[in-house]
C-alpha positions in Angstrom: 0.0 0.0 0.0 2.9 2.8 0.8 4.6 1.9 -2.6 1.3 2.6 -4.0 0.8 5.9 -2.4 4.7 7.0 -3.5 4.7 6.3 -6.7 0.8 8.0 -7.5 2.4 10.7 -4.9 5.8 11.0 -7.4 3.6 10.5 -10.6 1.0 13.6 -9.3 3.6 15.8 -8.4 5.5 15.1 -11.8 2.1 15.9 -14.0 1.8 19.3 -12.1 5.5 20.1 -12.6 5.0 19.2 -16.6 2.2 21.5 -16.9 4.0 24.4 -14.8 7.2 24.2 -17.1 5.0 24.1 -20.3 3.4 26.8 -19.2 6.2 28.6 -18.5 8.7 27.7 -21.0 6.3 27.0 -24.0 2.7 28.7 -23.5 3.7 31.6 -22.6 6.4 32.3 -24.8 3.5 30.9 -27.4 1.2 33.4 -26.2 4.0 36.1 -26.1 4.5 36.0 -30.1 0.5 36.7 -31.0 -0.8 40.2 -31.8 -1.5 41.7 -28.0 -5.1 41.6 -27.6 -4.5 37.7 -28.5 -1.9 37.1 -25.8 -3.7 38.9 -23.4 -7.1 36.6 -24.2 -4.8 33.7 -24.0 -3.2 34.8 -20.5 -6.7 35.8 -19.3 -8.3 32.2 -20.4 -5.4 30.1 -19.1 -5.5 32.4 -15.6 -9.5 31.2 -15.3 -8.8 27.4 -16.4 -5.3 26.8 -14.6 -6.3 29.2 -11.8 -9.6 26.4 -11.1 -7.7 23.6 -11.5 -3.9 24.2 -9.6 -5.2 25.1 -6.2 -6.5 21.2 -5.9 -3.3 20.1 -7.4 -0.8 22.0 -5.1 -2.7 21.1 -2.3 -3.4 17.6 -3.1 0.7 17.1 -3.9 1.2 18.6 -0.7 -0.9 16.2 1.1 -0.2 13.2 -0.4 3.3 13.7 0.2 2.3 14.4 3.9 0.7 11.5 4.4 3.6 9.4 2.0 5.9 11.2 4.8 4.0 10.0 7.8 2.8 6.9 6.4 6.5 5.8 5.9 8.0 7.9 8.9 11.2 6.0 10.0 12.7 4.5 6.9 14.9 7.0 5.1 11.7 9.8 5.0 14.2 12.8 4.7 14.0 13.4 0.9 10.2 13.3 1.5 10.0 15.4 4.5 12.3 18.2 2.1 10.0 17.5 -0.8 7.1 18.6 1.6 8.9 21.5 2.7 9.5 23.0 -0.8 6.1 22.0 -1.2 5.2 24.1 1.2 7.0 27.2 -0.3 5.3 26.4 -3.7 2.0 27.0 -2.0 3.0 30.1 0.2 4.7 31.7 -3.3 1.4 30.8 -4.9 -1.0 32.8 -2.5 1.4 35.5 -2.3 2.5 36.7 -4.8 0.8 34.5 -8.1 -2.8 34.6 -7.2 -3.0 38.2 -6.4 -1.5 38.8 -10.7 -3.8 36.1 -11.8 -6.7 37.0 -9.9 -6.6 40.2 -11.7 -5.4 38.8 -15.2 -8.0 36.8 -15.3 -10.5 38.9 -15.6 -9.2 41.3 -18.1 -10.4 41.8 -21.3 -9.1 44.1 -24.7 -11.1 46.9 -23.4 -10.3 46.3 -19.7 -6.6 45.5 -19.3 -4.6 48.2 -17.2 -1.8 50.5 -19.1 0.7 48.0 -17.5 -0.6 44.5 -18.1 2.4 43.4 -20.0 4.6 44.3 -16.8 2.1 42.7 -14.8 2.5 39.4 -16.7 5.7 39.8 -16.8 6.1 39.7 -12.9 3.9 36.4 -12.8 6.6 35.3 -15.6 9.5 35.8 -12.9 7.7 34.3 -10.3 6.1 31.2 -11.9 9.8 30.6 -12.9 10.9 30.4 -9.6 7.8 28.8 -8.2 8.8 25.8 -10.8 12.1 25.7 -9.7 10.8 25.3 -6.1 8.4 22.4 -7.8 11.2 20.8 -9.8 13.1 20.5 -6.5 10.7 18.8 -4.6 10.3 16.4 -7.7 13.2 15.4 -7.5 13.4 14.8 -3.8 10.4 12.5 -4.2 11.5 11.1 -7.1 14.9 9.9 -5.5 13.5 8.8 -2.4 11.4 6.3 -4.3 14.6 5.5 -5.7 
């Protein structure tokens, strides 16, 4: 049953990481290249679809590796207690400083957007990269203690 619940914990966290590093290093650039009102209809959908969908994704990585971490508590749990940990940070960079950006992205339209909406976007840009550093990390601690 725990090798069960690591590997659907390592194969969870993995999916999310693969969508946050395409979406950093191939959507966006993607969306970057179209006319302006394009990209920002792009940024603004993705915002409303990603932004419904991530919150059940961090937190269910989070607690999944939780419970891997309790569940297994004693035999070499260290790389799962770290992956937790950056988990953690993931989650905390999210509701800080993401959100707030996508909150407002999100619902922006052509006629709507602010003067500054491509600086705007281009602060989520900076920290979604570091958020999926902070995700990529705590990959690969799971990933190696399943090892």
């Amino acid at each position: 049953m725990l090798s069960t619940l690591e590997v659907g914990t390592v194969v969870i966290v993995g999916m999310m990481v693969g969508v946050e590093f395409s979406v950093a290093f191939v959507m966006n650039r993607i969306f970057s290249a179209l006319p302006d009102d394009s990209n920002q209809a792009a940024r603004s959908h993705g915002g409303r679809m990603l932004g419904a969908v991530m919150p059940f994704w961090y937190f269910g990585s989070l607690l999944l590796t939780a419970i891997w971490a309790v569940a297994g508590w004693g035999s070499g749990t260290g790389l799962v207690v770290a992956g937790a940990a950056l988990l953690i940070v993931s989650v905390v960079m999210s509701v800080l400083l993401l959100v707030p950006i996508n909150n407002q992205g999100k619902k922006w339209t052509a006629q709507t957007r602010p003067a500054d909406w491509k600086e705007q976007m281009s602060r989520w840009d900076r920290y979604h990269y570091a958020r999926v550093a902070v995700i990529v990390a705590a990959f690969v601690c799971l990933a190696a203690a399943l090892v």
